[in-house]
Jmol script that loads the backbone (N, CA, C; Angstrom):
load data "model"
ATOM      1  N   UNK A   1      -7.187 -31.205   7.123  1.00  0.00           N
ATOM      2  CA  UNK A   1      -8.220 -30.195   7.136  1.00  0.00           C
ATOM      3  C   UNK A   1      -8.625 -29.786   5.731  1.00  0.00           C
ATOM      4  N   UNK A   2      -8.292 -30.526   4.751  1.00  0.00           N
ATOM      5  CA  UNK A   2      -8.161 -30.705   3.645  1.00  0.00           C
ATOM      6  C   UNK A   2     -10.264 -30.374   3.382  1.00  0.00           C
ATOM      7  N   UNK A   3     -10.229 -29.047   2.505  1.00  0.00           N
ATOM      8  CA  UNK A   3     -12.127 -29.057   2.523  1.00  0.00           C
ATOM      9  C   UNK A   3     -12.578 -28.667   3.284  1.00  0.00           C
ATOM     10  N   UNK A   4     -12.416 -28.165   4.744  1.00  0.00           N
ATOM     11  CA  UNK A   4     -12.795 -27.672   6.093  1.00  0.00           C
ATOM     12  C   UNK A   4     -12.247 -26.225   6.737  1.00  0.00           C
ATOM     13  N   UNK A   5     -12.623 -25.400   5.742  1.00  0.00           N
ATOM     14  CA  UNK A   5     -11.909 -24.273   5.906  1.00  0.00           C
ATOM     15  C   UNK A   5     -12.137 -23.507   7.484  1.00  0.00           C
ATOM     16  N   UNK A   6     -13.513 -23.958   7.571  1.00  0.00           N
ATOM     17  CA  UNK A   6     -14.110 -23.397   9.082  1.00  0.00           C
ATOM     18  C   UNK A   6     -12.923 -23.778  10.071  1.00  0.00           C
ATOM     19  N   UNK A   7     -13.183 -25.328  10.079  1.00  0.00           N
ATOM     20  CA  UNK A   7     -12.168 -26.114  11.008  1.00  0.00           C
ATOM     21  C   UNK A   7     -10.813 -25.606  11.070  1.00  0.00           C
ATOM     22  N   UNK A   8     -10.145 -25.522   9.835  1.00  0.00           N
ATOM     23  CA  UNK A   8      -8.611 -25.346  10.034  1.00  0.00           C
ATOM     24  C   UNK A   8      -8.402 -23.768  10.152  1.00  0.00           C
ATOM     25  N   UNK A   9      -9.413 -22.995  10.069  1.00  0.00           N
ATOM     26  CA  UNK A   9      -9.332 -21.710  10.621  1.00  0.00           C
ATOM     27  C   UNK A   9      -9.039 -21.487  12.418  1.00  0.00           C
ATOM     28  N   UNK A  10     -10.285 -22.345  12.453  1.00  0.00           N
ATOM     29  CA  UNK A  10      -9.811 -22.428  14.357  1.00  0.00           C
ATOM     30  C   UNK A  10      -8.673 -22.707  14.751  1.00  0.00           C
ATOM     31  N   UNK A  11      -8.418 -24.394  14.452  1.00  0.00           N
ATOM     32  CA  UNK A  11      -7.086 -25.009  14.872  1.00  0.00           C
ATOM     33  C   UNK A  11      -6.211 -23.925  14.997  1.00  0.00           C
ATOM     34  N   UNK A  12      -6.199 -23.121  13.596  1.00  0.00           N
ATOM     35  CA  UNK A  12      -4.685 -21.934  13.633  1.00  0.00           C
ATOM     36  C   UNK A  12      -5.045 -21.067  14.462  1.00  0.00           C
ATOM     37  N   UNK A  13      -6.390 -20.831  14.830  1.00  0.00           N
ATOM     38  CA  UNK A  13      -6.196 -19.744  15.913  1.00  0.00           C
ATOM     39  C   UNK A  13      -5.992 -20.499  17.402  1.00  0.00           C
ATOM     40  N   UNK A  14      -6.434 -21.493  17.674  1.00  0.00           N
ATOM     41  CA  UNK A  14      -5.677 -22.160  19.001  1.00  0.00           C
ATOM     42  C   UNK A  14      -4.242 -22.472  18.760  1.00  0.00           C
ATOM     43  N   UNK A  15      -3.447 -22.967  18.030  1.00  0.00           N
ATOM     44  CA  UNK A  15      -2.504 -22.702  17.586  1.00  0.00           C
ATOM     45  C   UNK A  15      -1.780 -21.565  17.682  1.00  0.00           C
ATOM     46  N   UNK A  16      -2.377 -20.540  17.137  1.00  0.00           N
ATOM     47  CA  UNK A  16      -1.848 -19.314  17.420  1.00  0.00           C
ATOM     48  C   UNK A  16      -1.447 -18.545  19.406  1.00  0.00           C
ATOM     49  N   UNK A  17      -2.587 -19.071  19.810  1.00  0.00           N
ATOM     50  CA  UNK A  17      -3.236 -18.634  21.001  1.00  0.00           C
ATOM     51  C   UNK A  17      -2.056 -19.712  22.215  1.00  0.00           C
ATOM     52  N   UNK A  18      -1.696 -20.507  21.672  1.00  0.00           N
ATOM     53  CA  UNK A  18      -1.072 -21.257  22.611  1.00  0.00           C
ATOM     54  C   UNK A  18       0.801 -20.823  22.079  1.00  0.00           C
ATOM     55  N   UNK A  19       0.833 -20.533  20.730  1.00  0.00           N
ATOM     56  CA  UNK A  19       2.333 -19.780  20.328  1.00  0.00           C
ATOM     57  C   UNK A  19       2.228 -18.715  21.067  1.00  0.00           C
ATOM     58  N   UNK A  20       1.680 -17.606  21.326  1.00  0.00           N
ATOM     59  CA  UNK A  20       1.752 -16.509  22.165  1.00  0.00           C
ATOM     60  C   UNK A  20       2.165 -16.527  23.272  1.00  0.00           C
ATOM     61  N   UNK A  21       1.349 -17.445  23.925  1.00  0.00           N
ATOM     62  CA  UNK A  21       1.639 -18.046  25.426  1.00  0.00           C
ATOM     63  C   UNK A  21       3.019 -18.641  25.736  1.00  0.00           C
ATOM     64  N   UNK A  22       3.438 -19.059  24.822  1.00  0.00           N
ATOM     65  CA  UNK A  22       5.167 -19.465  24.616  1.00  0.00           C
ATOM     66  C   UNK A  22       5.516 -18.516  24.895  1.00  0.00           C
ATOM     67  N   UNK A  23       5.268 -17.193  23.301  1.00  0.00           N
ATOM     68  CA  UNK A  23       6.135 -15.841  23.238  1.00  0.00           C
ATOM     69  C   UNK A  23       6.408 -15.312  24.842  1.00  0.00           C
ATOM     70  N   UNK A  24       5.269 -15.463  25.517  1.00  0.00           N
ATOM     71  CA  UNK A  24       5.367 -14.665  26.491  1.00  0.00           C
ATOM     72  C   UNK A  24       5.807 -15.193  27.496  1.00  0.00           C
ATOM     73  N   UNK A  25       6.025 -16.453  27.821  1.00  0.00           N
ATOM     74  CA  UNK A  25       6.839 -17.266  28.871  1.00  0.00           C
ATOM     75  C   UNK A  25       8.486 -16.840  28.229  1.00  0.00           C
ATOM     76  N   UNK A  26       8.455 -17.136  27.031  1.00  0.00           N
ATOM     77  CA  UNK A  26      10.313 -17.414  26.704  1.00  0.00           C
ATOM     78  C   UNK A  26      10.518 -15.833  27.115  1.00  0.00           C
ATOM     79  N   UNK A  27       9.832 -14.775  27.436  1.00  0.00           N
ATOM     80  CA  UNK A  27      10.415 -13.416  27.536  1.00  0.00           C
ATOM     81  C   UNK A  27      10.915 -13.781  29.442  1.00  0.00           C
ATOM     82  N   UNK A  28      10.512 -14.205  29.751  1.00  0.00           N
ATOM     83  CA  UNK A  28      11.334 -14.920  31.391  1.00  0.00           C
ATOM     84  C   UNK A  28      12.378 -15.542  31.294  1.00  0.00           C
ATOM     85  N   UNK A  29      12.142 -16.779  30.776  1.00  0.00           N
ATOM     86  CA  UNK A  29      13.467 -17.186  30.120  1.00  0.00           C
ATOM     87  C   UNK A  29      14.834 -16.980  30.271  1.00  0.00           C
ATOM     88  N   UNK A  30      14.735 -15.610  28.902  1.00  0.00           N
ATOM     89  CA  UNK A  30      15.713 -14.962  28.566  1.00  0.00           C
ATOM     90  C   UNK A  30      16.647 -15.664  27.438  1.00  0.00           C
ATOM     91  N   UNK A  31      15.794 -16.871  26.751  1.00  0.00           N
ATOM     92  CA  UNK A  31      15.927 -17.208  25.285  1.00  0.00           C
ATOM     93  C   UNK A  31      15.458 -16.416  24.183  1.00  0.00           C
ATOM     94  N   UNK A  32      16.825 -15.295  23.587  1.00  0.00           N
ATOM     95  CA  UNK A  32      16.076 -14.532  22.570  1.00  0.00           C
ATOM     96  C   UNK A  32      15.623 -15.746  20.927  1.00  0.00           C
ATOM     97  N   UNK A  33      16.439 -16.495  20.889  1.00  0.00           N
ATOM     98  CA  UNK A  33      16.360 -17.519  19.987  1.00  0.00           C
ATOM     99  C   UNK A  33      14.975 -17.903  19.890  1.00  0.00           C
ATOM    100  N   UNK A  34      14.669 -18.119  20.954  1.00  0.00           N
ATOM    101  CA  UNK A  34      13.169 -19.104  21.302  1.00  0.00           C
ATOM    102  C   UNK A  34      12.204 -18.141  20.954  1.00  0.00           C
ATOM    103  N   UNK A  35      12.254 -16.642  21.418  1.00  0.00           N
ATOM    104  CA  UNK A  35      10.999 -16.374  21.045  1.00  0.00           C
ATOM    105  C   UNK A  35      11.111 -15.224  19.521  1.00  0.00           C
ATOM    106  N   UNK A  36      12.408 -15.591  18.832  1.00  0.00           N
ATOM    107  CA  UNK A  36      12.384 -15.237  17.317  1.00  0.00           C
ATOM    108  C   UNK A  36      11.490 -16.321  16.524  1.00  0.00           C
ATOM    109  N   UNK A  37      11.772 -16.970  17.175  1.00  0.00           N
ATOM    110  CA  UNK A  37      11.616 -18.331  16.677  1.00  0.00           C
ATOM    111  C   UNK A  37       9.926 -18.805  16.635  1.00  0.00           C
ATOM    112  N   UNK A  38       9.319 -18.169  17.805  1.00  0.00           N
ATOM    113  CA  UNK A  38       8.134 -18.880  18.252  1.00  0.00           C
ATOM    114  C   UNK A  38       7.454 -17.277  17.666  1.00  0.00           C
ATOM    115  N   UNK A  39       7.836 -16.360  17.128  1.00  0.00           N
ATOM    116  CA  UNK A  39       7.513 -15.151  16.204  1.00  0.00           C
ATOM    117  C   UNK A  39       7.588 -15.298  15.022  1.00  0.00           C
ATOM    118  N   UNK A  40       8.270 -16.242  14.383  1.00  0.00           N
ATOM    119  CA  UNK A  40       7.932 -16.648  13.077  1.00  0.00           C
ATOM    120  C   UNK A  40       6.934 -17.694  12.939  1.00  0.00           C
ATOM    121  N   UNK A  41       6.798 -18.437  13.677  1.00  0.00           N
ATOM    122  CA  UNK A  41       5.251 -19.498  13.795  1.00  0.00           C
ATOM    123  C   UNK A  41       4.228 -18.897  14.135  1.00  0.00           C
ATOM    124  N   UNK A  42       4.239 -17.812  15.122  1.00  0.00           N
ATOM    125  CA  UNK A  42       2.811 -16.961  14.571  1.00  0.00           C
ATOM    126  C   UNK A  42       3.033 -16.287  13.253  1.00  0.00           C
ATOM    127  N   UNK A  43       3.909 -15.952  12.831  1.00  0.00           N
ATOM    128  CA  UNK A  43       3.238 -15.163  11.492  1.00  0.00           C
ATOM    129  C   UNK A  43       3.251 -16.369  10.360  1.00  0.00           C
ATOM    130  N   UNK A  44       3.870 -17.553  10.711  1.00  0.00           N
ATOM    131  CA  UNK A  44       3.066 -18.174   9.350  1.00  0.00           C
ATOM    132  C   UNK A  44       1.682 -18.819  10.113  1.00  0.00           C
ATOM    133  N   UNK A  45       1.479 -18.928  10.889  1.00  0.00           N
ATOM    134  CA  UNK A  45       0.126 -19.328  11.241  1.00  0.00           C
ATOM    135  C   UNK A  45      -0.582 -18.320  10.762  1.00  0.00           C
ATOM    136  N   UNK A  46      -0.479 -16.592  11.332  1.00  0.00           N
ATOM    137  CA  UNK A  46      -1.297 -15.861  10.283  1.00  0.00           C
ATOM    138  C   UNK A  46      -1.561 -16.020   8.844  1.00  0.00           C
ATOM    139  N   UNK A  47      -0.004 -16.266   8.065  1.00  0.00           N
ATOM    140  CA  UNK A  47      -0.372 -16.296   7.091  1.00  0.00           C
ATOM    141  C   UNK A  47      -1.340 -17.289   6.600  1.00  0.00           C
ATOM    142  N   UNK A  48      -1.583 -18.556   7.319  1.00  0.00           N
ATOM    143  CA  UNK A  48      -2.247 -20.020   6.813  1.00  0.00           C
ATOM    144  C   UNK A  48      -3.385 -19.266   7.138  1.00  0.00           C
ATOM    145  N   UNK A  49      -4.013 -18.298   8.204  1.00  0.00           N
ATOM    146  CA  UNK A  49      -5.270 -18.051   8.310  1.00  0.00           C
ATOM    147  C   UNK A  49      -5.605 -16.901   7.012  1.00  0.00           C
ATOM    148  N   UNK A  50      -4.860 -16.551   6.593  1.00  0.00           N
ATOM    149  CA  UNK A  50      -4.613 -15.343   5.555  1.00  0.00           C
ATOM    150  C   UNK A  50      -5.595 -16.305   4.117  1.00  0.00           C
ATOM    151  N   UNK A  51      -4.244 -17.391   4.338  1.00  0.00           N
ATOM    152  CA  UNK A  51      -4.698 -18.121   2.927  1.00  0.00           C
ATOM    153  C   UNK A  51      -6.195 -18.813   3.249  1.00  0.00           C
ATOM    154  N   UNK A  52      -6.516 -19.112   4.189  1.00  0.00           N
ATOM    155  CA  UNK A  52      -7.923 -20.233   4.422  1.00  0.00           C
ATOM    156  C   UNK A  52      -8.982 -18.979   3.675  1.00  0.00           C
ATOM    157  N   UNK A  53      -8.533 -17.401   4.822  1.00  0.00           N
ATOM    158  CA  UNK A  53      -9.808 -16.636   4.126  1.00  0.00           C
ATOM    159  C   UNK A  53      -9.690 -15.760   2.862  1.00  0.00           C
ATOM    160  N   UNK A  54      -8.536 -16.591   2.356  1.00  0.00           N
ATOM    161  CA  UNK A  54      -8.643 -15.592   0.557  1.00  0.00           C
ATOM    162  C   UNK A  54      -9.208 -16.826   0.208  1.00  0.00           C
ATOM    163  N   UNK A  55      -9.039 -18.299   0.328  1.00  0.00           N
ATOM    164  CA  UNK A  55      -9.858 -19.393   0.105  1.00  0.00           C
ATOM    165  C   UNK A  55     -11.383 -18.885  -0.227  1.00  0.00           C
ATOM    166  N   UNK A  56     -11.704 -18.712   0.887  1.00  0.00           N
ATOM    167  CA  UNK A  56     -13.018 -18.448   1.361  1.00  0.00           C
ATOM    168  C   UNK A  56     -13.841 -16.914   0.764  1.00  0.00           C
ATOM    169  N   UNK A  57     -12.832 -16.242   0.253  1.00  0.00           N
ATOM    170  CA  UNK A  57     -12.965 -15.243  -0.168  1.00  0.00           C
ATOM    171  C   UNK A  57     -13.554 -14.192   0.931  1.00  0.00           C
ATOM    172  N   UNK A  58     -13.252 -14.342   2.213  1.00  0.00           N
ATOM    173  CA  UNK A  58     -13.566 -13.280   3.193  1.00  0.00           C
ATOM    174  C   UNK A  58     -12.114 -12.392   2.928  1.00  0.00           C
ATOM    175  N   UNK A  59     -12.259 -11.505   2.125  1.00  0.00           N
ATOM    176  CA  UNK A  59     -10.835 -10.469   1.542  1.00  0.00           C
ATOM    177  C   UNK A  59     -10.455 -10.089   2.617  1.00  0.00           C
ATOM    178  N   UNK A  60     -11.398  -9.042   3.226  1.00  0.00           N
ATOM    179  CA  UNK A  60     -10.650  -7.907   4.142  1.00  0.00           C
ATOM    180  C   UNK A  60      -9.718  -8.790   5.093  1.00  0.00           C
ATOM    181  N   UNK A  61     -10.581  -9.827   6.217  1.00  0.00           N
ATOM    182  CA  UNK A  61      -9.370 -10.502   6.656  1.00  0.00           C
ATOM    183  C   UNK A  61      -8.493 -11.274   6.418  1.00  0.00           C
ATOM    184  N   UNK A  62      -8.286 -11.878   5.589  1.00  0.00           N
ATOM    185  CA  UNK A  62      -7.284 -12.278   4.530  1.00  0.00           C
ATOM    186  C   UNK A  62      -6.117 -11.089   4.756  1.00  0.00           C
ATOM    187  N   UNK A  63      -6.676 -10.089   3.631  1.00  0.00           N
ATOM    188  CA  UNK A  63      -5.549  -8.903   3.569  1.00  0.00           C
ATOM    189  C   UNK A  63      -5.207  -8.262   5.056  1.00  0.00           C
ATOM    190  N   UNK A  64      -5.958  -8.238   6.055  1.00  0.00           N
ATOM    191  CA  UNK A  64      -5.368  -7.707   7.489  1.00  0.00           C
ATOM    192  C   UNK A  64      -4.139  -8.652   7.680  1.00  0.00           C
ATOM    193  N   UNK A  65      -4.437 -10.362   7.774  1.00  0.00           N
ATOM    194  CA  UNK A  65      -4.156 -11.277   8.364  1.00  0.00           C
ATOM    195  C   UNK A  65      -2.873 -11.521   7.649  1.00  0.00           C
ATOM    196  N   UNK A  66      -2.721 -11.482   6.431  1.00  0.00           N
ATOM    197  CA  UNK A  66      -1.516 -11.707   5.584  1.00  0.00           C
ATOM    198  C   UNK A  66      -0.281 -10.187   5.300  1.00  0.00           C
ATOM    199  N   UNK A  67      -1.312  -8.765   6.003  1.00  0.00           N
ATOM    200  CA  UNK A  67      -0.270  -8.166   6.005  1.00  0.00           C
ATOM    201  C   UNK A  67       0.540  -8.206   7.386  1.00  0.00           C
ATOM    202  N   UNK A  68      -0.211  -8.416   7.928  1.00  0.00           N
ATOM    203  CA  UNK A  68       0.521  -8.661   9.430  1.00  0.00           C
ATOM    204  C   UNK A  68       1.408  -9.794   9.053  1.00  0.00           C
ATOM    205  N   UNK A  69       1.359 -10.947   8.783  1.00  0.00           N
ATOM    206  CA  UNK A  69       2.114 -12.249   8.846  1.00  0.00           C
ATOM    207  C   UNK A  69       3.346 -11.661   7.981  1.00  0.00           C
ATOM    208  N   UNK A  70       3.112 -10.388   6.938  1.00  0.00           N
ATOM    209  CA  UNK A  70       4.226 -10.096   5.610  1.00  0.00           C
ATOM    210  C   UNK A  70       5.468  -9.083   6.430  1.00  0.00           C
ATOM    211  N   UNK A  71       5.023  -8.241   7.603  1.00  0.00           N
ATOM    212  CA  UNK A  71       5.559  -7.277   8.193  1.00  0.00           C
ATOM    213  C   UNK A  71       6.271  -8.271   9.237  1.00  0.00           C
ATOM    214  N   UNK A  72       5.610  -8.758  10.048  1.00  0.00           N
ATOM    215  CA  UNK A  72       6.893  -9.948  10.802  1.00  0.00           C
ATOM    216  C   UNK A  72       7.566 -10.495   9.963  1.00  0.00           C
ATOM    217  N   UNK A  73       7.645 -11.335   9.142  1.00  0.00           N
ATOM    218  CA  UNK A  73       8.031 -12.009   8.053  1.00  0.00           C
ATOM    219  C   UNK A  73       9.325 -11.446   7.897  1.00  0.00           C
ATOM    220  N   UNK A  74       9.121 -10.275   7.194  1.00  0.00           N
ATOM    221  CA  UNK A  74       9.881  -9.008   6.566  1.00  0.00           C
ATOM    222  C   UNK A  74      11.109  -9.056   7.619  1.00  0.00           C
ATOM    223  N   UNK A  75      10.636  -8.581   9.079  1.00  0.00           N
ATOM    224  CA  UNK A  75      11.485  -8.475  10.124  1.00  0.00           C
ATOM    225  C   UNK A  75      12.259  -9.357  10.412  1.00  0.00           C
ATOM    226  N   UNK A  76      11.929 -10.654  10.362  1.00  0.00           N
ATOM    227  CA  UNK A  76      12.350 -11.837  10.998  1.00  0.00           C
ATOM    228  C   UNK A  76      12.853 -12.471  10.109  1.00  0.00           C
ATOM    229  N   UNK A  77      12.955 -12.908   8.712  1.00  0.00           N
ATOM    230  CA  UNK A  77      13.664 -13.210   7.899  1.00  0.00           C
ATOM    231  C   UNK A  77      14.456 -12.390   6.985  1.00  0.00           C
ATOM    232  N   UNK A  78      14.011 -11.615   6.362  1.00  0.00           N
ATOM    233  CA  UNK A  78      14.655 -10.402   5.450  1.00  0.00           C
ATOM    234  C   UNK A  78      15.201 -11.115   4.212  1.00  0.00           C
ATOM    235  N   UNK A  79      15.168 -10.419   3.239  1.00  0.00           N
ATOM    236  CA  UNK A  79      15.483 -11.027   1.813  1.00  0.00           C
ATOM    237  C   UNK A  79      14.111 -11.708   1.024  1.00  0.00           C
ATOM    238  N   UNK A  80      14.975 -12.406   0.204  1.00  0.00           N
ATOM    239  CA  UNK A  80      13.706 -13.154  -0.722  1.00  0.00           C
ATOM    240  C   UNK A  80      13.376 -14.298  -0.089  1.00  0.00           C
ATOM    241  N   UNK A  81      13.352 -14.742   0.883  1.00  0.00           N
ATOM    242  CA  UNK A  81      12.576 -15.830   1.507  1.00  0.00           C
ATOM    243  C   UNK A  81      11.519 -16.352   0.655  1.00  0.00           C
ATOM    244  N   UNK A  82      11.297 -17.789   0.793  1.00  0.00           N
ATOM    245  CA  UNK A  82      10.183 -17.954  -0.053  1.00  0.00           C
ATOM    246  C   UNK A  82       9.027 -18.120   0.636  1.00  0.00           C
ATOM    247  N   UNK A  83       8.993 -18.152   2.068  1.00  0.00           N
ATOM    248  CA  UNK A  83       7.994 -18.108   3.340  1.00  0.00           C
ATOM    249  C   UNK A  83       7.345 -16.487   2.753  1.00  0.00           C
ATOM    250  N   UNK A  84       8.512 -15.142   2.622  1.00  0.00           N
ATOM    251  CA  UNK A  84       8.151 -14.135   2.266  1.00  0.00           C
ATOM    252  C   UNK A  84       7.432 -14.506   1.142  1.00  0.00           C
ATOM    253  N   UNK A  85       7.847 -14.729   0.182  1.00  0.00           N
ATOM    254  CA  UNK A  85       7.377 -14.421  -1.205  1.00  0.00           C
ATOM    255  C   UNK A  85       5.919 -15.359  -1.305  1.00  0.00           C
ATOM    256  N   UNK A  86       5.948 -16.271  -0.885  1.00  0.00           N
ATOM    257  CA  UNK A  86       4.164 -17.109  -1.081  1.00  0.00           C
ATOM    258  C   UNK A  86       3.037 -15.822  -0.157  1.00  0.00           C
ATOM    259  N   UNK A  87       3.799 -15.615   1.118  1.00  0.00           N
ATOM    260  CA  UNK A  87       2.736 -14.490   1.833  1.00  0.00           C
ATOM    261  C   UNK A  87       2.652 -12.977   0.727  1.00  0.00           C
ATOM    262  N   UNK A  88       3.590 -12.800  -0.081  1.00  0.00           N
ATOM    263  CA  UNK A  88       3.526 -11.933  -0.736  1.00  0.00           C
ATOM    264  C   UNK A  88       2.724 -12.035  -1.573  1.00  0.00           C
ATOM    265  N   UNK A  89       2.859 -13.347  -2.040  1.00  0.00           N
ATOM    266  CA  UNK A  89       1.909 -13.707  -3.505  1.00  0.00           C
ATOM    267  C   UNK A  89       0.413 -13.764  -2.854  1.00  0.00           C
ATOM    268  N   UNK A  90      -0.088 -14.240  -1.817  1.00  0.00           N
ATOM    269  CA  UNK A  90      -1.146 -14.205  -1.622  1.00  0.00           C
ATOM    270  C   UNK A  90      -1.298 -13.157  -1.163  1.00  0.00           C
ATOM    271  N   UNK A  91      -1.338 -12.043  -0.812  1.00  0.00           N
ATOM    272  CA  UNK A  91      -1.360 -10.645  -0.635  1.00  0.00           C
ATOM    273  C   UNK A  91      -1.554  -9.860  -1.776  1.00  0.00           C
ATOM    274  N   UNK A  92      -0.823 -10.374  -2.481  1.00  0.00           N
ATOM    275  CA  UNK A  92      -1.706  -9.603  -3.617  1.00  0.00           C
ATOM    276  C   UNK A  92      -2.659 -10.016  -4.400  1.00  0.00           C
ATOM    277  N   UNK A  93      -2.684 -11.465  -4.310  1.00  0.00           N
ATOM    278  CA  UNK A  93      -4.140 -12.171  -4.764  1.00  0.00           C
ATOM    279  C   UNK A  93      -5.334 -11.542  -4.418  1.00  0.00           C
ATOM    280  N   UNK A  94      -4.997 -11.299  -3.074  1.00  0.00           N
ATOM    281  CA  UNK A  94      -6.110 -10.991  -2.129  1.00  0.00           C
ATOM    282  C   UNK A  94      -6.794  -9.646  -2.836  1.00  0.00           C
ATOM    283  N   UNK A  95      -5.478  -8.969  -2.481  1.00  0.00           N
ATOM    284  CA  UNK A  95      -5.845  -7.206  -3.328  1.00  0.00           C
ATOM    285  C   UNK A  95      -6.247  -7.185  -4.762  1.00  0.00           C
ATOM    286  N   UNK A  96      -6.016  -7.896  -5.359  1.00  0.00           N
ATOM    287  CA  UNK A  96      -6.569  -8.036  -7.023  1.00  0.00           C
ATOM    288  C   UNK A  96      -8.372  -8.416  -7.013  1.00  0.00           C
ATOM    289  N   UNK A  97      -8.385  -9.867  -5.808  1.00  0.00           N
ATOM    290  CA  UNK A  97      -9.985  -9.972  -5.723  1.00  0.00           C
ATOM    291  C   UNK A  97     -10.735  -9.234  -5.400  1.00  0.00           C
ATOM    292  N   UNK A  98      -9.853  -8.396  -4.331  1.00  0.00           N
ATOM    293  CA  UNK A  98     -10.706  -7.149  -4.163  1.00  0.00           C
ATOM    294  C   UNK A  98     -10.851  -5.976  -4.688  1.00  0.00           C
ATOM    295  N   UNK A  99     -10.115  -5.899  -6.138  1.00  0.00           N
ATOM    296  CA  UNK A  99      -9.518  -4.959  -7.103  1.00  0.00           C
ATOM    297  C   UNK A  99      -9.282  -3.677  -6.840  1.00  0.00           C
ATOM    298  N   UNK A 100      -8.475  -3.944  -5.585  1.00  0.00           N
ATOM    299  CA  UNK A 100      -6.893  -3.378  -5.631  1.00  0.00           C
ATOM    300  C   UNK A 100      -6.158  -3.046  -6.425  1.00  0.00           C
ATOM    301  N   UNK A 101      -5.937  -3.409  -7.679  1.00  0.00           N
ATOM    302  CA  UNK A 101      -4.725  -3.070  -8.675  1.00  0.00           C
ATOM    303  C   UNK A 101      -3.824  -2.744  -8.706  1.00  0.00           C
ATOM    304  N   UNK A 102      -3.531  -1.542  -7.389  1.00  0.00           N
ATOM    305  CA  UNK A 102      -2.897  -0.810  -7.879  1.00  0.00           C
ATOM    306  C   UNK A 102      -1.913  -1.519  -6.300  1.00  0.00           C
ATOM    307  N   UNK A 103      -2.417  -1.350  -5.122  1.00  0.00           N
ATOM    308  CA  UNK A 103      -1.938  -2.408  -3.868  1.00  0.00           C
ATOM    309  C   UNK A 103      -1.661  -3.499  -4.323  1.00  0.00           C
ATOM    310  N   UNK A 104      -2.129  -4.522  -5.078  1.00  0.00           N
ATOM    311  CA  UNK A 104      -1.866  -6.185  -5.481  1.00  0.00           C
ATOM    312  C   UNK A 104      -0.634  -5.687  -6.313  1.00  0.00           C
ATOM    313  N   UNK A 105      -0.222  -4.532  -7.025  1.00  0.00           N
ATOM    314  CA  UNK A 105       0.763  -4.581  -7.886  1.00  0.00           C
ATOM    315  C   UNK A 105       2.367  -4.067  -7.052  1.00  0.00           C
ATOM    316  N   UNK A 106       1.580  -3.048  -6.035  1.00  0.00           N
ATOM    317  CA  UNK A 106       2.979  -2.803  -5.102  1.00  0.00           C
ATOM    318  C   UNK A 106       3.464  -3.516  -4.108  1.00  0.00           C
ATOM    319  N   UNK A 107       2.434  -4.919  -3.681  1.00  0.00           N
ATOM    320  CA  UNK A 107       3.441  -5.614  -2.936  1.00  0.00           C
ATOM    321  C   UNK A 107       3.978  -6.422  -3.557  1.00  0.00           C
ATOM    322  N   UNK A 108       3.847  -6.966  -4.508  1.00  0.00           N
ATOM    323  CA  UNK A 108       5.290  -7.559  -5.588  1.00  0.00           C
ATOM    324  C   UNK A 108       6.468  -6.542  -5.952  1.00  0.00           C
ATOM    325  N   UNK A 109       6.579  -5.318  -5.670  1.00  0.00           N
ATOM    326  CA  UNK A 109       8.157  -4.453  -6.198  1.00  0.00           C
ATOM    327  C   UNK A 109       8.924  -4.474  -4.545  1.00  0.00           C
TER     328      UNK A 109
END
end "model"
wireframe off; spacefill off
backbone 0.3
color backbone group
């Protein structure tokens, strides 16, 4: 999807749309594993939609899309992850383009 930002925007949201549909089957189940698990693939799918629209420079959803993906993230891994820290880094990219300064500087502490 390399150049096709439109395109690989969708994919992640069918992508996304069909991880949910997991989330919400494995809650029958009664595999908590499965749907930690299928909760961290939506939030890096957010985050990939995060990065397509700081690409694209559509900020605001970018910054919605990547703080959501940073707050699961947060939950579901904890520590310095480097899954965390790239969603971090583009989070504040985001907030700097949109000159933020002072947000792009507090989600790096």
């Amino acid at each position: 999807m390399s150049g096709q930002p439109v395109a690989a925007s969708s994919y992640y949201r069918d992508s996304m749309d069909i991880q949910f549909g997991a989330l919400s089957d494995s809650l029958y189940i009664g595999n908590a594993m499965s749907g930690q698990s299928i909760s961290l693939n939506i939030s890096i799918v957010r985050a990939n939609i995060g990065f397509i629209k700081l690409v694209t420079k559509d900020l605001p959803v970018a910054i919605t899309a990547l703080e959501n993906a940073l707050m699961e993230q947060q939950i579901l891994l904890r520590g310095a992850h480097d899954t965390i820290i790239a969603t971090m880094d583009h989070l504040a990219l985001s907030n700097l383009l949109k000159g933020d300064q002072e947000k792009a500087a507090l989600v790096r502490h």
